[in-house]
VOVORO-699352 format. One record per residue (C-alpha): x, z, y. Coordinates in steps of 0.05 Angstrom, whole numbers, plus 32768, in hexadecimal, padded with zeros to 4 digits. Each point is the difference from the previous one (the first is absolute). Layout:
ATOM;xx;zz;yy
ATOM;X;Z;Y
...
This chain:
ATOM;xx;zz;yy
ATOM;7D53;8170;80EB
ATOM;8035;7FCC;8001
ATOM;8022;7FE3;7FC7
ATOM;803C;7FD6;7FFC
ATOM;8011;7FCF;7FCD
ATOM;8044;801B;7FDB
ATOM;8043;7FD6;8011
ATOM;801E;7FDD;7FC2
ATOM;8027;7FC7;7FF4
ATOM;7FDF;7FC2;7FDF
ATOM;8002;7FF6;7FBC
ATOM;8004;7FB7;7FF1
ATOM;800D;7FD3;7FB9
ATOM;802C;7FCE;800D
ATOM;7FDB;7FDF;7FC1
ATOM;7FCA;7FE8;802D
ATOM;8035;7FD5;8022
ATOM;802E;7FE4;7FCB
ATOM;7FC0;7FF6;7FCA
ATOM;7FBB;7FFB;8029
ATOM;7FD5;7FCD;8023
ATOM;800B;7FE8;8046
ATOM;7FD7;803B;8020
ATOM;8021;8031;7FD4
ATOM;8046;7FED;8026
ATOM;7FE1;7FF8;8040
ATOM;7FE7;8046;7FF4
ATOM;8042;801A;7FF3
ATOM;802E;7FE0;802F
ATOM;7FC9;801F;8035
ATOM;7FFA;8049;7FE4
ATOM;804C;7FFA;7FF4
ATOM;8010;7FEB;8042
ATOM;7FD4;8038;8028
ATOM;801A;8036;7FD8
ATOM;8046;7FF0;8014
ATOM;7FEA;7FF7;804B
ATOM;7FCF;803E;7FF6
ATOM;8037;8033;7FDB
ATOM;803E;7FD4;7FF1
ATOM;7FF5;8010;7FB5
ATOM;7FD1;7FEE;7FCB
ATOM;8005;8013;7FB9
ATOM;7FF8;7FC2;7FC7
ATOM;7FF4;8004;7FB9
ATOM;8000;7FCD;7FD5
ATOM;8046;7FE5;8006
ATOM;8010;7FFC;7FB5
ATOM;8050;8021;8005
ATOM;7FEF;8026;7FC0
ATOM;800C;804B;8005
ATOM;8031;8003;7FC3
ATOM;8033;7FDB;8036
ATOM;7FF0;802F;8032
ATOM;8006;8041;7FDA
ATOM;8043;7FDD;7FE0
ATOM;8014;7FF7;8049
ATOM;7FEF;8044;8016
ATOM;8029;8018;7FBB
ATOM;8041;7FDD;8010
ATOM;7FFA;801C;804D
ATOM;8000;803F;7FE8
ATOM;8033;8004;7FCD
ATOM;8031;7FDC;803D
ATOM;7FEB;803C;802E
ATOM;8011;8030;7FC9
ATOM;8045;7FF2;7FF7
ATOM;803C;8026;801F
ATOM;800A;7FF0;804B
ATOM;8045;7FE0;7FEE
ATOM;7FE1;7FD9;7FDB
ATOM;7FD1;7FE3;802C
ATOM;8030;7FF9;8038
ATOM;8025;7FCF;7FDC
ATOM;7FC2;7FCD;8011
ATOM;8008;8008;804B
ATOM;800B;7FC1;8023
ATOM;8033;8009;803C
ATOM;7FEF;7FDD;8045
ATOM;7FC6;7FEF;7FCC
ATOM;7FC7;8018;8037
ATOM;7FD3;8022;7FC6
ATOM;7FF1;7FB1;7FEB
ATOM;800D;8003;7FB6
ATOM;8014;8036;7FCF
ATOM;7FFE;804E;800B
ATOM;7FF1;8023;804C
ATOM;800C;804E;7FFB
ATOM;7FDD;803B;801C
ATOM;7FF9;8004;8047
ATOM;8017;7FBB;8013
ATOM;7FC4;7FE0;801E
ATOM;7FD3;8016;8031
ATOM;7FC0;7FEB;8028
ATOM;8007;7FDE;8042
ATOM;8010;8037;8035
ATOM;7FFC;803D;7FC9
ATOM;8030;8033;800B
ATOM;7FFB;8013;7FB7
ATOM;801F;7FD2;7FC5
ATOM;7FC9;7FF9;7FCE
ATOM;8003;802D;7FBB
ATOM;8002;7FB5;7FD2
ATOM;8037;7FDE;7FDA
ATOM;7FED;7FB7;7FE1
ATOM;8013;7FBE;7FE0
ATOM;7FF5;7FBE;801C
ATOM;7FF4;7FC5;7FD3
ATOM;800B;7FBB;8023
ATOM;7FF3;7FBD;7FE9
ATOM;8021;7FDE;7FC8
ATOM;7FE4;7FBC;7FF3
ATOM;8001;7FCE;8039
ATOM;7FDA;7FBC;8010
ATOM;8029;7FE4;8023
ATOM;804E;8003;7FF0
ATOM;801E;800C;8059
ATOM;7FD9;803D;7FFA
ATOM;8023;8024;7FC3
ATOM;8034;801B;8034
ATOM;7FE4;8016;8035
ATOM;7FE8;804D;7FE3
ATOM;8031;802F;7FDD
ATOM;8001;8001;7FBA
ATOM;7FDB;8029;7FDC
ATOM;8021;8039;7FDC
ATOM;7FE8;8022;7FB9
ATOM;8007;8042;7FDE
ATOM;7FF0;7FE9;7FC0
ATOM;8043;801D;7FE7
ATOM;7FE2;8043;8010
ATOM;7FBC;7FF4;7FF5
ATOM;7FE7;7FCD;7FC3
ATOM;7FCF;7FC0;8016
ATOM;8001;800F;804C
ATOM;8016;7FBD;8016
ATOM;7FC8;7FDC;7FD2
ATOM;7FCA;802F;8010
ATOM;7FFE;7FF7;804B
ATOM;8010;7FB5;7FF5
ATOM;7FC1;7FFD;7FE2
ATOM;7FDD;8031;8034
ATOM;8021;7FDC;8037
ATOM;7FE4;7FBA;7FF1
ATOM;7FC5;8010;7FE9
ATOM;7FEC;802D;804A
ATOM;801E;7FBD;8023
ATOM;7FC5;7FDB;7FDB
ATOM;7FCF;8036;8022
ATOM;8021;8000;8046
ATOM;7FF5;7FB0;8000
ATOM;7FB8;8001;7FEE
ATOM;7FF2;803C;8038
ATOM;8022;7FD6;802D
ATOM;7FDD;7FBE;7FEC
ATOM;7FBF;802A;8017
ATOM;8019;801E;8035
ATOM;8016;7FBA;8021
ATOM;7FB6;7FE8;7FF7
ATOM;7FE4;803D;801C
ATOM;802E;7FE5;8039
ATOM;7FE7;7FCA;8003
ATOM;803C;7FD9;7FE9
ATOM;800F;7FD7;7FC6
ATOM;8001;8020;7FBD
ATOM;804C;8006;7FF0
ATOM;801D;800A;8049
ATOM;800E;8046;7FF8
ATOM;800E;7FF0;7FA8
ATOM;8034;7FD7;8015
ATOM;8029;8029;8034
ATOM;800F;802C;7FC0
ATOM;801A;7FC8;7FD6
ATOM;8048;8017;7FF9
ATOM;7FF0;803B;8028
ATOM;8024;8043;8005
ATOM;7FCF;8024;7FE0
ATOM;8017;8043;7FDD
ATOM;7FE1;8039;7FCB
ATOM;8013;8049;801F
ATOM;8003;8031;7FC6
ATOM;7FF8;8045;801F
ATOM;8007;8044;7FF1
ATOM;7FE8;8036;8025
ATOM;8023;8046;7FE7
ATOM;7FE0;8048;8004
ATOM;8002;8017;803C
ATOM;802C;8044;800D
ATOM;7FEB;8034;8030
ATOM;8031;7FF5;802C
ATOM;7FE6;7FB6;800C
ATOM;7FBA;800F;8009
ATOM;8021;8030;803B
ATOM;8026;7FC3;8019
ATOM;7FC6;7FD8;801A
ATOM;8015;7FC7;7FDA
ATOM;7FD2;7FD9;7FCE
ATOM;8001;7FD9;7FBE
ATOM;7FEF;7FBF;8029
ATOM;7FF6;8003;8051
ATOM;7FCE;7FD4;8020
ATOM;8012;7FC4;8003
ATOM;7FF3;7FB0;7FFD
ATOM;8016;7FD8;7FCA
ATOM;8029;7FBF;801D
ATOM;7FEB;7FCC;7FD2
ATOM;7FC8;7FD4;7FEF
ATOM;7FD1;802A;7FD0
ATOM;800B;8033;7FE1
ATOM;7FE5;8006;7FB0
ATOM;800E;8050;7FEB
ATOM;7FF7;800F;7FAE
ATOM;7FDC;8034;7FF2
ATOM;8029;803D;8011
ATOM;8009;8039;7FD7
ATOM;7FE5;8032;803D
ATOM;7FD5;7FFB;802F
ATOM;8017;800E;8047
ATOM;7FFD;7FBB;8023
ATOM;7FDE;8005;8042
ATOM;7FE7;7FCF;8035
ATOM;7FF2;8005;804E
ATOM;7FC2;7FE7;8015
ATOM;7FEC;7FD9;803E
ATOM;7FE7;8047;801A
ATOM;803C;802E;7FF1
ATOM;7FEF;801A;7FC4
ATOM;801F;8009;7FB9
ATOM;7FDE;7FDE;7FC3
ATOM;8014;8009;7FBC
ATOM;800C;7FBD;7FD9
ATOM;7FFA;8009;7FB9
ATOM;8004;7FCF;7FC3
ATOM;7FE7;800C;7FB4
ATOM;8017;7FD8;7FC8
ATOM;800B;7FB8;7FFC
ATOM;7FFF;8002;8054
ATOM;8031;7FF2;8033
ATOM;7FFC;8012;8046
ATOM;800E;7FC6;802D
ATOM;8011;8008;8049
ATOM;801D;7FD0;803B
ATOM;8048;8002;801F
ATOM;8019;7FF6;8040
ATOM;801B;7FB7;7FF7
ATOM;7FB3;7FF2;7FF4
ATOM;7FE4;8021;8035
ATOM;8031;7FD8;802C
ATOM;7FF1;7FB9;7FEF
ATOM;7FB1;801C;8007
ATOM;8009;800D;803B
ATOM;7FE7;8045;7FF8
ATOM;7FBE;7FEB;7FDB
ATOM;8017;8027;7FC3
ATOM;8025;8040;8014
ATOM;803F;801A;7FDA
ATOM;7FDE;8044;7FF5
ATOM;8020;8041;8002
ATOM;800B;8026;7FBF
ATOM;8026;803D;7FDB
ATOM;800C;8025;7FC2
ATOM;7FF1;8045;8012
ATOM;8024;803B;7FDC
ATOM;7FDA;801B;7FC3
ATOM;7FEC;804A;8006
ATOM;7FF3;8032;7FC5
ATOM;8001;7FED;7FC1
ATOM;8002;7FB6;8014
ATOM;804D;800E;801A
ATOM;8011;7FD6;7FBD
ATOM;802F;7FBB;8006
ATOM;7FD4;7FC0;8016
ATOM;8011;7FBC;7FF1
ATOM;7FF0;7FC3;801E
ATOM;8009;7FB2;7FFC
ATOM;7FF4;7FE0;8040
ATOM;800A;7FAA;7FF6
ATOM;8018;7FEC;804A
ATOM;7FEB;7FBD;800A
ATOM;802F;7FD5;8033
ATOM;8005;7FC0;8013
ATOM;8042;7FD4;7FF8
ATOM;802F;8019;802F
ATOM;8000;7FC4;802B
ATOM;7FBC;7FFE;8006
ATOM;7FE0;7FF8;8047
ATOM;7FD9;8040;801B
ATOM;7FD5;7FD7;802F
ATOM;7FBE;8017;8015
ATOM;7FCC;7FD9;7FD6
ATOM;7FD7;7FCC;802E
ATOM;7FBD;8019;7FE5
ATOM;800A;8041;8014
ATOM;800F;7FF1;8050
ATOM;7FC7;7FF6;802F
ATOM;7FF6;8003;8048
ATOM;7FE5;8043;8000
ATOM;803B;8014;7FD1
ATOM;8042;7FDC;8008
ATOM;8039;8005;7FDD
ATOM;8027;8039;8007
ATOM;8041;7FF7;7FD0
ATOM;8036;7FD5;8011
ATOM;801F;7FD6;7FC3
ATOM;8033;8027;7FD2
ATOM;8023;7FF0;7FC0
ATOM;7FE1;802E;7FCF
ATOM;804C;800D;7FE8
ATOM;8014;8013;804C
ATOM;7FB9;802B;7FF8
ATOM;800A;801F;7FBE
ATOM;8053;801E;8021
ATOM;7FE3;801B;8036
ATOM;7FC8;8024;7FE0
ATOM;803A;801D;7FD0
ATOM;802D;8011;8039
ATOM;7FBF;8028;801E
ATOM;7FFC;8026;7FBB
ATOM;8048;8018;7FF2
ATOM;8012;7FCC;7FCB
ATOM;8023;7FCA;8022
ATOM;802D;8023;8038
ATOM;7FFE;7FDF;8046
């Protein structure tokens, strides 16, 4: 008989890169680097966010999904494209779904700038702390310190590239990053009728993609052969997975994988949160396929694009930004 080695995602500590020898990093920029091109996600520990930020995170997303409806809809940004601030239920939806998915969320954007022509060009960000106490300095502190992460994953991934270290670091200086608080209700019966879902599959348009720890499972992958995997993350572990602005200047050598959050069934039909840390590059950053990843046998197959011209028309194709 047959056996077959079990799929899973890598498990990787990004210690081994930011603390160890020479072979240590070469180790890890390698192992991190074929896990995104084998599964487009690989799960790293290590990262030093301390949980008590997380869980204080996680606490102050709640309490804002708690209040009143009227309440919240006082943080909706008009013409605001879901960029900053509070998106409702049933506003976004995958690429060609017919079904709006069962979320509502925050987004976080950058506050701090390097350099001083780039403090205009994203909204502002908006902040509930009259409603709910600390918000604004909690996912301050959140936010900068998963921009610290994204940087060093992207230092590794340019040298599994073959490039020089900070290439890909540096296309997120000033970058459009943001943190998506979500919150996935209960489902009723009626929507486990409706064919729609708490998250439809989907690609993520960004960079990377560094998830906290969510608070229930349900995260799912597609694999290169059809088929749904799990992805799950313990304690002190985030899940990190590439975007579709990556996948483009790689000319396809890392994939933006498909992924959902599937609706919970039995007694796991209980709210789920999650904090996914989009990581973008500045908005007038040049998507142009990377020359280390073009070759005779595979040329390049993405024309140049603005990643703020990108980053509209992927949010047109979604329902937030209306044509």
């Amino acid at each position: 008989m047959r056996f077959t080695k079990p799929q899973k995602v890598s498990t990787l500590d990004i210690r081994a890169f930011t603390d160890g020898n020479t072979r240590d990093q070469v180790h890890f920029f390698n192992e991190f680097g074929r896990g995104l091109r084998e599964y487009g996600f690989v799960v790293i520990e290590g990262h030093g966010i301390p949980p008590d930020l997380i869980r204080d995170c996680y606490g102050k997303t709640k309490a804002f999904f708690d209040l009143p409806r009227e309440i919240k809809t006082q943080y909706l940004v008009p013409q605001g494209g879901g960029q900053r601030g509070y998106t409702a239920m049933g506003q976004e939806h995958a690429k060609d779904s017919k079904h709006p998915d069962i979320k509502e969320f925050w987004h976080v954007g950058r506050e701090t700038f390097t350099h001083k022509e780039n403090q205009n060009r994203y909204p502002a960000n908006i902040w509930p702390d009259a409603h709910v106490n600390g918000f604004k300095p909690a996912f301050e502190s959140l936010y900068t310190r998963l921009e610290s992460m994204a940087s060093t994953l992207l230092q590794a991934t340019s040298l599994y590239l073959g490039l020089a270290r900070n290439t890909l670091s540096e296309m997120i200086v000033d970058g459009n990053s943001i943190i998506r608080a979500l919150h996935y209700p209960p489902l009723a019966d009626d929507q486990f009728k409706s064919g729609a879902v708490r998250a439809a599959a989907h690609e993520d348009i960004n960079f990377i993609t560094i998830l906290c720890e969510a608070t229930e499972s349900g995260l799912e992958l597609l694999t290169h052969d059809g088929k749904w995997l799990a992805v799950e993350s313990g304690p002190g572990q985030m899940v990190v997975d590439s975007g579709d602005m990556l996948s483009r200047i790689c000319n396809d050598l890392i994939p933006s994988t498909t992924h959902r959050v599937v609706n919970p069934a039995g007694s796991k039909n209980v709210a789920r949160y999650s904090m996914p840390f989009f990581v973008h590059p500045h908005s007038q950053c040049h998507l142009n396929v990377l020359p280390t990843c073009v070759s005779a046998q595979n040329p390049a197959k993405h024309a140049p694009i603005i990643a703020d011209e990108f980053l509209h028309q992927r949010l047109r194709e979604i329902g937030l930004v209306k044509a």
